[in-house]
NUMARLUM-537173 format. One record per residue (C-alpha): residue in three letters; x, y, z. Coordinates in steps of 0.25 Angstrom, whole numbers, padded with zeros to 4 digits, always signed. Layout:
# NUMARLUM-537173
ALAXYZ ...
END
This chain:
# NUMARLUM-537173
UNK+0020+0063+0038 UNK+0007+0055+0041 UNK+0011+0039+0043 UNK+0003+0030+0048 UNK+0015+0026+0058 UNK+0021+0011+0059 UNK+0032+0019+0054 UNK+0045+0012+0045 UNK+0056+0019+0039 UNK+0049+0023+0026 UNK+0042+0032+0036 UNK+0053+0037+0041 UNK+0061+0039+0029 UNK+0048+0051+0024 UNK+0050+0055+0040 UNK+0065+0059+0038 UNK+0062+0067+0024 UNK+0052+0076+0031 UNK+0060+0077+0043 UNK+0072+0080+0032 UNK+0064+0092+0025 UNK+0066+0100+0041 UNK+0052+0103+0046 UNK+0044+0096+0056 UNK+0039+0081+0053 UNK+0024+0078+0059 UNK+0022+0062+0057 UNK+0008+0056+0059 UNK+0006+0043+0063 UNK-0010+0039+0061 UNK-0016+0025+0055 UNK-0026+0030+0048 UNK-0039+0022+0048 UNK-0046+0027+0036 UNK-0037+0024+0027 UNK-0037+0008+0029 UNK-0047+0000+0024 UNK-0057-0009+0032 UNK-0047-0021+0028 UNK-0036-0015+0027 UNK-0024-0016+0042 UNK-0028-0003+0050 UNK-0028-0012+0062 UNK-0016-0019+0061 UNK-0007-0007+0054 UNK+0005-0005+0062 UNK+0005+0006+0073 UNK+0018+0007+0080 UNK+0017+0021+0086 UNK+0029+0022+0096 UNK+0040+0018+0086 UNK+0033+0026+0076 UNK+0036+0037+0084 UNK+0048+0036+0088 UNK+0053+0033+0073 UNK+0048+0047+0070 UNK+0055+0055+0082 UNK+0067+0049+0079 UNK+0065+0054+0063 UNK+0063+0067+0069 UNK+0047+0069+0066 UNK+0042+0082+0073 UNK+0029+0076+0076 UNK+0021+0064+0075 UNK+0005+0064+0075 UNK-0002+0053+0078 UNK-0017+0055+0078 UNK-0028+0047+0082 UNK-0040+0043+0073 UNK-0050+0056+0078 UNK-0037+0066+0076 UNK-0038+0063+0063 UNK-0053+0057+0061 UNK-0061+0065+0071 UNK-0075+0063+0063 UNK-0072+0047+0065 UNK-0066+0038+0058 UNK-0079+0031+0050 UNK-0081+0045+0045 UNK-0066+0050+0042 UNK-0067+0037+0033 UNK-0079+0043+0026 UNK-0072+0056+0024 UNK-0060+0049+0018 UNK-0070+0042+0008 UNK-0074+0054+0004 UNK-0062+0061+0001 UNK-0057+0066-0011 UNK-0045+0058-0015 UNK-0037+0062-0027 UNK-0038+0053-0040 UNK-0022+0046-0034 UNK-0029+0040-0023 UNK-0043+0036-0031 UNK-0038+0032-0045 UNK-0028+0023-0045 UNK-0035+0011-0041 UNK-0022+0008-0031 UNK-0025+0011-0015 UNK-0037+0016-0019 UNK-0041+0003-0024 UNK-0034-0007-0016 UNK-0037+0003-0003 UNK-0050+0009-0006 UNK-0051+0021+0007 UNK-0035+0023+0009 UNK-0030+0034+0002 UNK-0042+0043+0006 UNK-0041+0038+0021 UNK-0026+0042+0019 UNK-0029+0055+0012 UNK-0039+0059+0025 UNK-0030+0055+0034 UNK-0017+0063+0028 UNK-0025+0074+0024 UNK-0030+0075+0040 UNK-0016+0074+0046 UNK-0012+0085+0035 UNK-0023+0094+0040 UNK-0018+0091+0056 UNK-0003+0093+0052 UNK-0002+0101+0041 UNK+0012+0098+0035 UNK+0019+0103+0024 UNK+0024+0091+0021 UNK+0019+0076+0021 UNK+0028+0065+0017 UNK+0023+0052+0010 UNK+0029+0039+0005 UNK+0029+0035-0008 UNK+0025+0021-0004 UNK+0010+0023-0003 UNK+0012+0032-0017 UNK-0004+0032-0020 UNK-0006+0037-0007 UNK+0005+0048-0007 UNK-0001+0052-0021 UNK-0016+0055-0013 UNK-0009+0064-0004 UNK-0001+0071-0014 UNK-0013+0075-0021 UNK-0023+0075-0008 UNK-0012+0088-0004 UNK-0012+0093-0018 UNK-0027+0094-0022 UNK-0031+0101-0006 UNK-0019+0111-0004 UNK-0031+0119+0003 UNK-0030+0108+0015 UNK-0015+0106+0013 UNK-0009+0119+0009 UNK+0006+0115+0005 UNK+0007+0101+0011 UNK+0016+0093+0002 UNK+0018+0079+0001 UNK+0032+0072-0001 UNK+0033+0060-0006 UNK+0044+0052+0000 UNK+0052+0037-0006 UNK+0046+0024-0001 UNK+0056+0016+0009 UNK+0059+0003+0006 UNK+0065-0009+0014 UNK+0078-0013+0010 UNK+0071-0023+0002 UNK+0063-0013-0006 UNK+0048-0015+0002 UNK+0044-0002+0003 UNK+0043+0002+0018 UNK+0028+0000+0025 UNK+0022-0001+0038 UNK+0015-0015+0033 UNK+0028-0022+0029 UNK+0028-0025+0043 UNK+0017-0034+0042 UNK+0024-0043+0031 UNK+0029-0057+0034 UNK+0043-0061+0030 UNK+0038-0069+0019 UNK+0028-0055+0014 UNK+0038-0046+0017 UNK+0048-0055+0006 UNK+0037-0054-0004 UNK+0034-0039+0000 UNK+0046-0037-0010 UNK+0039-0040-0020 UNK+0032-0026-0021 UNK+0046-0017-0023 UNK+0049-0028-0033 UNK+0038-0026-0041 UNK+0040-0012-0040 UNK+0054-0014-0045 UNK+0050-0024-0055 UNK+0040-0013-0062 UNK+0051-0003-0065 UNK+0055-0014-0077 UNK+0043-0012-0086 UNK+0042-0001-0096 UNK+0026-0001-0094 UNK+0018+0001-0081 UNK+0008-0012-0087 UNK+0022-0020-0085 UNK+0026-0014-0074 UNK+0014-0018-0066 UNK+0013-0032-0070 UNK+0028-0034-0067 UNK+0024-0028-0052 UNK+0011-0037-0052 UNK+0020-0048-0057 UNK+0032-0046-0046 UNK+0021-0044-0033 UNK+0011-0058-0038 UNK+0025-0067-0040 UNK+0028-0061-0025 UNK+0015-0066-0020 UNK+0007-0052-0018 UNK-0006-0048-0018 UNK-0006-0037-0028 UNK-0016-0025-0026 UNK-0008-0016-0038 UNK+0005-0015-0042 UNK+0003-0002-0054 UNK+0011+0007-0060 UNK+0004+0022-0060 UNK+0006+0035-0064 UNK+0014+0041-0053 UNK+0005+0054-0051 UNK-0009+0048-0053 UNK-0008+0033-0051 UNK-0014+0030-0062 UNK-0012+0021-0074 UNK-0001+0021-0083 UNK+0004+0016-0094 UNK+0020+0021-0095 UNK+0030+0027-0086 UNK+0033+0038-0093 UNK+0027+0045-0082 UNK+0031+0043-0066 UNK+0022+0031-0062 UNK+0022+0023-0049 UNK+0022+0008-0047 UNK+0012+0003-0035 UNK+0010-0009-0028 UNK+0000-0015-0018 UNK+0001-0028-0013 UNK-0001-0038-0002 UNK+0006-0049+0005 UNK-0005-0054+0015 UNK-0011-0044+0021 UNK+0000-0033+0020 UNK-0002-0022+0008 UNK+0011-0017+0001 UNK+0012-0004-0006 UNK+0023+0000-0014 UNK+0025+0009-0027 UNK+0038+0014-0035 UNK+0041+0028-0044 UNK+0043+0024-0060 UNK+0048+0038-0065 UNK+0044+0043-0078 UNK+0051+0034-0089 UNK+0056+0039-0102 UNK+0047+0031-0112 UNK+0056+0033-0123 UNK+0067+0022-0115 UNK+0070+0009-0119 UNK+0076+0005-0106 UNK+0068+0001-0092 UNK+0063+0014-0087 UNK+0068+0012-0073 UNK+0079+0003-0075 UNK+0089+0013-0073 UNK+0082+0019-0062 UNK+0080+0004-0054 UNK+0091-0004-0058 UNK+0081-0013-0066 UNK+0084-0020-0080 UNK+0077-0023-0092 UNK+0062-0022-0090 UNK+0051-0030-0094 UNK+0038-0031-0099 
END
């Protein structure tokens, strides 16, 4: 399972499903430099080692793998950034005008880095969170389209951990003030709000609508086609709602599963399924 350590208990949570599935558990801790940009918190993200560590042998992880930069870049860093330009990302990570957009560089340095630590401890299975959904649909297809590099490698996709409150588990939440960390909220809110609407076009303005009164700094908040991420214009396929957004300098992600709605219903398609009442727009 690669991590990029200042582990919480989301991390834990996808540690005890592969530590439940019987066979050895390898983690990697590595802060990958090239897939931050040159603004973006390399720096400052948190690295807290020695409780990292501890959390995973008392989870039961077999081994932990904590590389420096040359293990994993030896032809140096400037040009492992050029080789991670020119990769050939699948359309999931170069379409959708999501991460790719807002984060232009970070799903190819995160396929390179993956791809690497795949190569060194050749798995048979990795386990990813739903949380950074784009990103987890870049790996799926980075393992599918080279099975020649990754033989039978599969990726499992594992439920994002929420705080009792609904924020989705992340090792930035930590850099929220009180008062952020109130409006935070506003994110698994909109998300909530969106399973009202019986069009994605609704939907999305109900999320834009729920994050703006919140005070956020919106970068998209979309409802997509669950397998390509791509527009779309009913549910009557699975979709996914995502959001990005910013309180200060702290960047939220979070994103929520519609199943496939029955088109021929009168009723809120996820009423039932969430508890929620009559919709609008």
């Amino acid at each position: 399972m690669p991590t990029m350590g200042a582990l919480h208990d989301g991390h834990a949570s996808l540690v005890r499903r592969a530590v439940e599935s019987g066979k050895p558990v390898v983690v990697s801790i590595f802060v990958n430099p090239t897939q931050f940009g040159p603004h973006e918190d390399f720096d400052k993200y948190p690295r807290t080692l020695d409780a990292d560590l501890a959390m995973l042998e008392a989870l039961g992880v077999a081994a932990t793998y904590c590389p420096a930069v040359e293990d994993l870049y030896p032809e140096g860093l400037e040009a492992s950034r050029e080789t991670a330009r020119n990769l050939a990302l699948p359309a999931v990570a170069t379409t959708p005008l999501l991460e790719d957009r807002c984060r232009p560089g970070h799903l190819a340095g995160v396929a390179l880095v993956v791809g690497r630590l795949f190569d060194q401890t050749r798995p048979r299975f990795a386990y990813f969170g739903e949380k950074d959904y784009q990103q987890l649909r870049s790996m799926e297809e980075c393992v599918a389209a080279d099975r020649a590099r990754f033989g039978d490698l599969e990726i499992v996709r594992c439920a994002t951990l929420r705080e009792r409150d609904g924020l989705a588990m992340s090792s930035r939440n930590r850099y929220l003030s009180t008062e952020q960390r109130a409006q935070s909220l506003a994110l698994s809110r909109a998300l909530q709000s969106a399973h009202m609407s019986f069009r994605p076009a609704d939907a999305e303005q109900m999320m834009r609508d729920q994050l703006a009164q919140s005070g956020l700094e919106i970068e998209y908040a979309v409802v997509r086609d669950a397998t390509t991420l791509l527009d779309t214009t009913t549910f009557n396929a699975p979709t996914r709602a995502l959001i990005a957004a910013k309180l200060g300098s702290v960047r939220l992600i979070d994103n929520v599963a519609f199943p496939a709605r029955d088109p021929t219903r009168s009723k809120c398609p996820f009423a039932a399924l969430f508890g929620f009442g009559t919709p609008t727009g």
